[in-house]
TIPARO-246506 format. One record per residue: x, y, z of N, C-alpha, C in turn; residue in one letter. Coordinates in pm, whole numbers, padded with zeros to 5 digits, always signed. Layout:
# residues N
XYZXYZXYZA;...
//
This chain:
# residues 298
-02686-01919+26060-02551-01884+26016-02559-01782+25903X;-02497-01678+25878-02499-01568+25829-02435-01639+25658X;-02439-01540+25570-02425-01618+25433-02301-01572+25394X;-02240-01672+25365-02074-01635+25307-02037-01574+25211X;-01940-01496+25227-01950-01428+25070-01852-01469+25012X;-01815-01483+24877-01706-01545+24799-01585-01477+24800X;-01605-01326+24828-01470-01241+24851-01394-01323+24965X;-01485-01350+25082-01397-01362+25189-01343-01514+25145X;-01413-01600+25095-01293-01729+25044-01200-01699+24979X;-01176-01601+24898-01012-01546+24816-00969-01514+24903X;-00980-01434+25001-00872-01374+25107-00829-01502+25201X;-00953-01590+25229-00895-01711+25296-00789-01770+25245X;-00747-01800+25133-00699-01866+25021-00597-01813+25026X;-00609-01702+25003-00481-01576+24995-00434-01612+25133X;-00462-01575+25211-00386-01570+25339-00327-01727+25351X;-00403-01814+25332-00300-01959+25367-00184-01957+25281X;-00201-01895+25137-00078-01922+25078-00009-01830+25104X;-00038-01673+25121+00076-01602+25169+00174-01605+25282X;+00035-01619+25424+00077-01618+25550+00058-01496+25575X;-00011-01362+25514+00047-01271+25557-00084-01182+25449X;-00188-01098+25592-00303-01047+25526-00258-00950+25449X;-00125-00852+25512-00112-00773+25384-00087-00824+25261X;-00020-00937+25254+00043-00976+25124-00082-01068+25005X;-00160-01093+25115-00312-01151+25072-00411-01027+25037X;-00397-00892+25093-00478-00775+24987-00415-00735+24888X;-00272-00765+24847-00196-00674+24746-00256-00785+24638X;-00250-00876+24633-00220-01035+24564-00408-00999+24519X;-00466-00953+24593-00603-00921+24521-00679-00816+24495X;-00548-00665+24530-00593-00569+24475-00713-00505+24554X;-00678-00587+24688-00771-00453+24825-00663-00397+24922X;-00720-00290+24978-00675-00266+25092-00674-00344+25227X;-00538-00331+25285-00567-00412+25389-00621-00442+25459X;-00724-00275+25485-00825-00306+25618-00935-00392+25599X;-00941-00382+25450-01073-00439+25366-01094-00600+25397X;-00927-00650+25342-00872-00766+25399-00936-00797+25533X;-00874-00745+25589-00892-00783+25711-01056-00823+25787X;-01097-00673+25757-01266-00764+25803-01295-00827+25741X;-01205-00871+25594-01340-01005+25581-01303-01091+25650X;-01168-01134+25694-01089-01212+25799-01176-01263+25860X;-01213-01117+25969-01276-01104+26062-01396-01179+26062X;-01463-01142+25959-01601-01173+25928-01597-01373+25883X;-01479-01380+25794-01521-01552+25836-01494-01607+25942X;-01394-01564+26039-01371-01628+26181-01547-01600+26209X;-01593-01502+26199-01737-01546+26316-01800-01653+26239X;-01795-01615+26122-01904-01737+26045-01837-01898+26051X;-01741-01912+26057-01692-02018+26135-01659-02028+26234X;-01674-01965+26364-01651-01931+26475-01497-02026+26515X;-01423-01945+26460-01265-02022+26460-01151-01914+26418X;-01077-01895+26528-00964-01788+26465-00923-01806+26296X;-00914-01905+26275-00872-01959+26157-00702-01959+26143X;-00665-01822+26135-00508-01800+26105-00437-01776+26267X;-00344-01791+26311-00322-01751+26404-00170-01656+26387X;-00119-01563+26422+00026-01480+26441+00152-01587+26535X;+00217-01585+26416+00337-01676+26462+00494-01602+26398X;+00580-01658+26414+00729-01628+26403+00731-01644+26255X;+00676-01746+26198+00645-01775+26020+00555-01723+25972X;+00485-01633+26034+00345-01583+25974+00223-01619+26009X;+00099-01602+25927-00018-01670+25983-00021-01778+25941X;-00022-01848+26059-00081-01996+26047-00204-02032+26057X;-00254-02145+25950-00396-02202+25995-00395-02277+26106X;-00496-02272+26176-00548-02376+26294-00576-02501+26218X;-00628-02581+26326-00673-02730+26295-00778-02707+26154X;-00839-02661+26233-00967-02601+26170-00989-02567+26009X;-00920-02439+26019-00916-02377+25890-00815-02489+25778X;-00746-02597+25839-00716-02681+25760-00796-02807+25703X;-00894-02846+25773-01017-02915+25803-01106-02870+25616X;-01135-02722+25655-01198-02680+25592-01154-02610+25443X;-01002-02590+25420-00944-02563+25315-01023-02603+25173X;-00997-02739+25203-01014-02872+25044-01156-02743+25012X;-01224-02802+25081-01358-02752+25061-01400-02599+24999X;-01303-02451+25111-01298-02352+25014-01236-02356+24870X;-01150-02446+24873-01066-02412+24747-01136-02492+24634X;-01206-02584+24656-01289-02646+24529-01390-02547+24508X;-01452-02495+24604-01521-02361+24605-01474-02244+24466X;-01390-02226+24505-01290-02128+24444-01219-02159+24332X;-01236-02334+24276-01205-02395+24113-01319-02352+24032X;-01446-02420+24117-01561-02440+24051-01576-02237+23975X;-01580-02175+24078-01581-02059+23997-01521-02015+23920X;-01397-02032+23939-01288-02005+23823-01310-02124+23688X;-01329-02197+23716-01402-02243+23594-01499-02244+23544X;-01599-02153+23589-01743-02121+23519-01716-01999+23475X;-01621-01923+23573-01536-01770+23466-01532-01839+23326X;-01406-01905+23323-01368-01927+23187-01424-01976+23124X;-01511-02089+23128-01623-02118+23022-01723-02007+23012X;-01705-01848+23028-01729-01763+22956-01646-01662+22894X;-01520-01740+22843-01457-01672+22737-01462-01655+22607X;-01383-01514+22555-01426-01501+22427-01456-01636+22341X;-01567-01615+22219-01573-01714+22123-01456-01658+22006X;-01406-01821+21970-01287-01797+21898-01340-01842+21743X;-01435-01809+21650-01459-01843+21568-01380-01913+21445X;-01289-01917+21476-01177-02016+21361-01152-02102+21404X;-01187-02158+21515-01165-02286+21628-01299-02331+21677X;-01407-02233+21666-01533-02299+21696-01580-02437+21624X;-01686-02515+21679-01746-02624+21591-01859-02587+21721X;-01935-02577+21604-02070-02524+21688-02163-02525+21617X;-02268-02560+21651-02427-02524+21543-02558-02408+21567X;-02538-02299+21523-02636-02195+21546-02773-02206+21450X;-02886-02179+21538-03000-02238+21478-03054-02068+21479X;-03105-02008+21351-03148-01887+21354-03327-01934+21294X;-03407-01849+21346-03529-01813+21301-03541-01738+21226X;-03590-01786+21080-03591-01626+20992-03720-01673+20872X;-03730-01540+20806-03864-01569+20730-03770-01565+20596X;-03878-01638+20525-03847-01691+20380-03786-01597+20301X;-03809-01449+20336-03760-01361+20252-03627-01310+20291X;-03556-01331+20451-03407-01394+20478-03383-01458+20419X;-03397-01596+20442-03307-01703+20400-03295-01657+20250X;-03385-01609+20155-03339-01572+20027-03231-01477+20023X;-03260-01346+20050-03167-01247+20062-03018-01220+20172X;-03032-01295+20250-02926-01261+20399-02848-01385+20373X;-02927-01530+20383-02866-01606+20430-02745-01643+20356X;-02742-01653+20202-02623-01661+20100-02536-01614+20179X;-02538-01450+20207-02356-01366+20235-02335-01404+20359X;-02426-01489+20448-02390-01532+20608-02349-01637+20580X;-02414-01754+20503-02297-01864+20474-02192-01869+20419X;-02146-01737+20309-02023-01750+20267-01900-01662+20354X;-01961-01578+20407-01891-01552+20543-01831-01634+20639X;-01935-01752+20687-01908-01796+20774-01783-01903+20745X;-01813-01969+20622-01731-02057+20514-01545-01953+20541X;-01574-01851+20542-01439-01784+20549-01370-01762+20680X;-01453-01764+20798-01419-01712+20903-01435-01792+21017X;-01549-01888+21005-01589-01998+21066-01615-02121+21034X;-01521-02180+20987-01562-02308+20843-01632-02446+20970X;-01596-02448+21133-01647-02507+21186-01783-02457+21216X;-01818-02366+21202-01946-02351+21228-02029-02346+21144X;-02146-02434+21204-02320-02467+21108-02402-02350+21122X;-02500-02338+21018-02661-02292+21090-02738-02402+21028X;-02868-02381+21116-02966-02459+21106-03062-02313+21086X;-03131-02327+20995-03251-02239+21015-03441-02314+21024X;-03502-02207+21057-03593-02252+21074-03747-02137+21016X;-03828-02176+21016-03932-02088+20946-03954-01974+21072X;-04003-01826+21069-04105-01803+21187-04225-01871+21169X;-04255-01838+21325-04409-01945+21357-04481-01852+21482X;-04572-01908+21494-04641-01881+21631-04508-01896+21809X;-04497-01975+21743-04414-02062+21863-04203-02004+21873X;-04197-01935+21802-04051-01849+21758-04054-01830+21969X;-04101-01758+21979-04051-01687+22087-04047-01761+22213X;-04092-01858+22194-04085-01950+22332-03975-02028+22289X;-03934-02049+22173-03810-02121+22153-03664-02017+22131X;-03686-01900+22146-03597-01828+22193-03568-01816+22277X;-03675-01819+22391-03660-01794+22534-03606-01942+22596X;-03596-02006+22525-03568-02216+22577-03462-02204+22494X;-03402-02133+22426-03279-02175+22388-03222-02253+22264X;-03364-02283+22209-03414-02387+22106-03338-02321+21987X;-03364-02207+21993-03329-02113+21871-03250-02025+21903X;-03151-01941+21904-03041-01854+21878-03111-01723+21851X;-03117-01667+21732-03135-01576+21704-03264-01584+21579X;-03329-01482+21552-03439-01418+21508-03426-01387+21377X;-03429-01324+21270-03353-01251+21186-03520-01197+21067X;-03590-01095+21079-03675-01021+21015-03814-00964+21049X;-03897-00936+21015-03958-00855+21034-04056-00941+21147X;-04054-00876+21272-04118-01037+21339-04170-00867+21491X;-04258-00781+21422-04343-00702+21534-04376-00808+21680X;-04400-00914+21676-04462-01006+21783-04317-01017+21850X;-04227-01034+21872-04124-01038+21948-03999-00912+22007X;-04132-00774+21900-04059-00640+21983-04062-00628+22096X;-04178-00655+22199-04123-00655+22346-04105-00823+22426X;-04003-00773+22444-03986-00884+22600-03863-00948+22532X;-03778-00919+22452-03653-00958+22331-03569-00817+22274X;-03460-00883+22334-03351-00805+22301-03381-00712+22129X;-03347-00615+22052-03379-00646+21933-03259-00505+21836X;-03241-00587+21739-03152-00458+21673-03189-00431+21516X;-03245-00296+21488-03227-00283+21329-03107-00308+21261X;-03177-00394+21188-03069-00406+21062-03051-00303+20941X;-03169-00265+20914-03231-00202+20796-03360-00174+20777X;-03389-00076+20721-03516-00028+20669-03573-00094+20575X;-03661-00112+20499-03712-00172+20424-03855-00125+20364X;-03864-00127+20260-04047-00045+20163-04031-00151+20065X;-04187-00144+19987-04216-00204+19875-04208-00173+19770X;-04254-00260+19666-04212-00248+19529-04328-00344+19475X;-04354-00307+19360-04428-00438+19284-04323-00512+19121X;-04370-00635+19160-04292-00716+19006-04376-00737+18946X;-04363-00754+18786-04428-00761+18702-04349-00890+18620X;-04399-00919+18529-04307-00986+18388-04252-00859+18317X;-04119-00911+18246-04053-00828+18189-04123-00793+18068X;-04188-00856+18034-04266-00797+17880-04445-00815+17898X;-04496-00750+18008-04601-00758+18015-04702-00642+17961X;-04779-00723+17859-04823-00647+17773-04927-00506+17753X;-04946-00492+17906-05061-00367+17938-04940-00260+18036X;-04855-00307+18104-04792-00236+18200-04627-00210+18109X;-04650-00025+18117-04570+00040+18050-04405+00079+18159X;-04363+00148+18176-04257+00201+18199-04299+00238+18343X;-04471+00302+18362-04473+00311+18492-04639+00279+18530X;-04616+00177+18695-04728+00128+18714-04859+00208+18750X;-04967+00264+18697-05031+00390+18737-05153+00303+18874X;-05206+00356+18939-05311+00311+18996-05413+00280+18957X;-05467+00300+18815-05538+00258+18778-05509+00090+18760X;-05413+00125+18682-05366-00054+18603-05355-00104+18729X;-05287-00086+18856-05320-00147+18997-05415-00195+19031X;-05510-00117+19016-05636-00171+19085-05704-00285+18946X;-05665-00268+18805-05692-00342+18714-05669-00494+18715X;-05553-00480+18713-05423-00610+18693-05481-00730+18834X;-05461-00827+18791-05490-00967+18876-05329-00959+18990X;-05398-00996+19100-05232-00948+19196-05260-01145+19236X;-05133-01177+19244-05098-01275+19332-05054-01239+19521X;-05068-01292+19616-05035-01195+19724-04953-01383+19816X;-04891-01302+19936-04779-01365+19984-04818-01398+20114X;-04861-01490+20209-04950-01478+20298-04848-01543+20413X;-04694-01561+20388-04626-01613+20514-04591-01500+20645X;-04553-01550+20717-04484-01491+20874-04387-01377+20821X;-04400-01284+20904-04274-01203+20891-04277-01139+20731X;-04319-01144+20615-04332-01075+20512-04349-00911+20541X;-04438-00874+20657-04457-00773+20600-04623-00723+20546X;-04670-00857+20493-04794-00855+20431-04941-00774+20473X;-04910-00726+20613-05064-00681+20693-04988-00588+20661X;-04907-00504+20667-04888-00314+20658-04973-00299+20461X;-04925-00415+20381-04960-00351+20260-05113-00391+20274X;-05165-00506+20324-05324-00466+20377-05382-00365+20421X;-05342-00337+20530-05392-00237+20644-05367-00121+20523X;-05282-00025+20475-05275+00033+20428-05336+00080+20268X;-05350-00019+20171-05453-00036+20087-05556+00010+20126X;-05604-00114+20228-05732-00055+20296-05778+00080+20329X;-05716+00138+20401-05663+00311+20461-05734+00373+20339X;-05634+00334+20211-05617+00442+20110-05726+00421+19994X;-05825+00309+20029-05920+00273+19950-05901+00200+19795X;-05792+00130+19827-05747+00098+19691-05785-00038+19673X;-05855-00069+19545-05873-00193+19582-05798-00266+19462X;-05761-00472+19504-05666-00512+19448-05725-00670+19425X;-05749-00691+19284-05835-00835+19278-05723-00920+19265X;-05731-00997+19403-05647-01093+19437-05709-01219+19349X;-05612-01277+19308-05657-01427+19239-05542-01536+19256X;-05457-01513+19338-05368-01610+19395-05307-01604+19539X;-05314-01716+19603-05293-01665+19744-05137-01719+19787X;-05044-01694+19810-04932-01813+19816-04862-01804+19986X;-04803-01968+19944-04752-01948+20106-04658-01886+20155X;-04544-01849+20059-04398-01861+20047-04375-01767+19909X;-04215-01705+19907-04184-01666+19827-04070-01732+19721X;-04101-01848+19686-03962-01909+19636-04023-01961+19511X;-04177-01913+19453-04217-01944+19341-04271-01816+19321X;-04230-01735+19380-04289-01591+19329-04276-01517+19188X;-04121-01521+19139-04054-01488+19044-04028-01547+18898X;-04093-01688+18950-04160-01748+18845-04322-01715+18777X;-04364-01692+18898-04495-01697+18850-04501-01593+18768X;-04457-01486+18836-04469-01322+18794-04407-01319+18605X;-04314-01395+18602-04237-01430+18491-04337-01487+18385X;-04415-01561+18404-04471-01633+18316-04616-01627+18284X;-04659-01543+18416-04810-01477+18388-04844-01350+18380X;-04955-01293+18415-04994-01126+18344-05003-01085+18516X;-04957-01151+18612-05014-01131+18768-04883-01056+18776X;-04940-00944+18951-04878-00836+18969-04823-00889+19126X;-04710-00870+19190-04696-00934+19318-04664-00808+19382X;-04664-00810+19494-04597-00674+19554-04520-00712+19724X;-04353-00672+19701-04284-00750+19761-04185-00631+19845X;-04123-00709+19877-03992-00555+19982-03918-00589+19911X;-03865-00452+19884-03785-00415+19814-03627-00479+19779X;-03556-00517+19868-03474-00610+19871-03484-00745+19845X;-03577-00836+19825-03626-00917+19789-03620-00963+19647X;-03713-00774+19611-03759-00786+19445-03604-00787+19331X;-03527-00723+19384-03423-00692+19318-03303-00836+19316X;-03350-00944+19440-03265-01059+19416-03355-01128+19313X;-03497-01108+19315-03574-01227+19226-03534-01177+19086X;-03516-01014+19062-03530-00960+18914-03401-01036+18852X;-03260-01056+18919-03140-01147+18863-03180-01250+18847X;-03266-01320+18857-03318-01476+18850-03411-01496+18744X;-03531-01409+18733-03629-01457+18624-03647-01329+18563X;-03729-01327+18423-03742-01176+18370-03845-01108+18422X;-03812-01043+18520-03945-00971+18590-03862-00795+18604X;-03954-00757+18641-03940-00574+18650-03978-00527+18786X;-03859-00460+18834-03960-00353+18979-04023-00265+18922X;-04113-00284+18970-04232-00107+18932-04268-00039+19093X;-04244+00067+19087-04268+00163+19249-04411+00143+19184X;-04436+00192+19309-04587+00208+19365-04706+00295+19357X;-04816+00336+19284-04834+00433+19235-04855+00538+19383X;-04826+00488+19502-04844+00552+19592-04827+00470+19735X;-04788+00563+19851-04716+00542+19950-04735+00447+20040X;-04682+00341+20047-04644+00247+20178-04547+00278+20322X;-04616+00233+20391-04488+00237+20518-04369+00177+20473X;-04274+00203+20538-04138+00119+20554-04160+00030+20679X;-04090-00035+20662-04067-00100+20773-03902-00183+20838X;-03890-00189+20970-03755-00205+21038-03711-00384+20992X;-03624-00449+20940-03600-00530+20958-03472-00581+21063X;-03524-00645+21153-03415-00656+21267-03370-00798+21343X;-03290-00807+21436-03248-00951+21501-03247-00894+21648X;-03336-01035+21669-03419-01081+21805-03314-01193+21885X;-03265-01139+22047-03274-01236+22095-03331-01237+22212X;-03311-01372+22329-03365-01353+22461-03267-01290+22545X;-03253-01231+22625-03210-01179+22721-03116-01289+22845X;-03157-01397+22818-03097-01567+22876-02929-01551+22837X;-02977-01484+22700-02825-01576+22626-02772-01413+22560X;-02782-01311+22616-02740-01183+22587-02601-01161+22597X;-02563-01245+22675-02408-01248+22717-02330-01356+22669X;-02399-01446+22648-02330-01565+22593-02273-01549+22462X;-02109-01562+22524-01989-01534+22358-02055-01530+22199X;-02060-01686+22218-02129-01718+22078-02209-01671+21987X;-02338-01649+22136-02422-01604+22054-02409-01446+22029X;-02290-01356+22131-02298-01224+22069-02191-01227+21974X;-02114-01319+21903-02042-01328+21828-02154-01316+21680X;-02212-01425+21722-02344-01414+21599-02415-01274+21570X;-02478-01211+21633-02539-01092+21669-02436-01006+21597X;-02310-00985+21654-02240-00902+21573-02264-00881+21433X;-02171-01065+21397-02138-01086+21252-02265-01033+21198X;-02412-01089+21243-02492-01064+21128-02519-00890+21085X;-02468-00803+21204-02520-00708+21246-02433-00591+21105X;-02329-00661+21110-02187-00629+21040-02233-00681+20845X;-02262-00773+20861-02286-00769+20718-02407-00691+20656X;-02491-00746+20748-02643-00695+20689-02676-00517+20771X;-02621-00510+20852-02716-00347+20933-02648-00232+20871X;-02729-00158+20859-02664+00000+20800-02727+00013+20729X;-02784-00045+20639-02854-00043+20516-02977+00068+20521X;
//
């Protein structure tokens, strides 16, 4: 048996309630002839006139009444999987979005996304979560939503959008007693560096590149995370070296100083990742937007 197509169940539909194939192509915006073979085409696939020409119009046979219930639940079920893809109404949502982001998000991004959301979406949560090894298989499962920073391992095979550019900077203490007004390369390569060893930082370009440029940097602290960075830097003679957006939320917090670089780093893209599963799904391009809207341009 040949495979049915869903057009020709609307015209079926159409025609029982009209009676009348022209009035069943206007009602769906074909031409009549169009109408008509699909007519045509389900009588063979049910091998049954279906409608027949009468004084009242087309009538169904035994048959095509037999089989009605059946197209027309046909024809709910879709119309209701339409609409459970309608717009997301974010002032009516209650929903929980779980984003993946690295430590140096949730410091900088995540504040103006929760107080956003507090304004625009007071039913809606996030859940966040660290990057990991494992980010991208839980994007692709659904586990996770969206992405949010510097995450090279999920540029291919994931949707992806710049937010912003991004370069480094180094912090110091605000009154540190060898480092003047500007950091030279010497005192660089002098000064004890603390360094930042999580996901998504960023951290291998200022490797790789050091390296390149032969600079060398006596590490004496290794850390996991950046949420004791600005302390440390504050209270010891150690030099950290951070992105730039970062350094400038820690400098409002503890007495520390940006110092540029006595010389050139890459930039790099900070952006939001999703799977391609859920590219269409309201919500989540509701999310995608918003974040796209506060944070991209930069």
């Amino acid at each position: 048996m040949a495979k049915l197509d869903l057009d020709w169940i609307a015209v079926f539909d159409a025609v029982y309630q009209t009676g009348s194939v022209s009035k069943a192509a206007d009602r769906l915006g074909l031409a009549q002839a169009a109408a008509s073979t699909m007519l045509n085409k389900l009588r063979v696939h049910f091998d049954d006139r279906l409608f027949t020409r009468t004084a009242r119009g087309m009538q169904p046979t035994p048959h095509a009444e037999r089989i009605r219930p059946h197209l027309r639940e046909a024809l709910s079920q879709l119309e209701a999987a339409r609409g459970s893809h309608a717009a997301f109404d974010p002032a009516r949502a209650q929903r929980s979005f779980r984003i993946c982001m690295t430590d140096i998000s949730e410091v900088v991004l995540l504040p103006g996304l929760l107080d956003h959301l507090r304004r625009v979406a007071p039913g809606v949560q996030l859940e966040t979560e660290i990057v990991s090894t494992d980010s991208g298989r839980r994007l692709e499962n659904g586990e996770v939503d969206l992405a949010v920073g510097f995450m090279p391992q999920l540029d291919a095979g994931f949707y992806q959008q710049t937010l912003f550019m991004q370069n480094f900077v180094c912090l110091v203490a605000q009154h540190h007693p060898r480092i003047g007004a500007r950091l030279t390369k010497k005192r660089f390569e002098t000064e004890a560096h603390a360094v930042i060893s999580s996901s998504g930082t960023g951290h291998a370009i200022v490797d790789k590149t050091l390296a390149r440029l032969g600079v060398q940097r006596h590490v004496v602290a290794r850390l996991s995370s950046f949420l004791s960075v600005a302390r440390i830097v504050a209270h010891t003679e150690l030099i950290v070296t951070v992105p730039r957006v970062l350094g400038e939320v820690l400098a409002t917090q503890e007495p520390v100083r940006l110092m540029e670089l006595p010389f050139a780093l890459p930039s790099y893209a900070v952006k939001q990742h999703w799977h391609e599963r859920f590219h269409a799904e309201p919500g989540n391009a509701w999310l995608r937007r918003t974040v796209a809207q506060l944070f991209g341009g930069g």
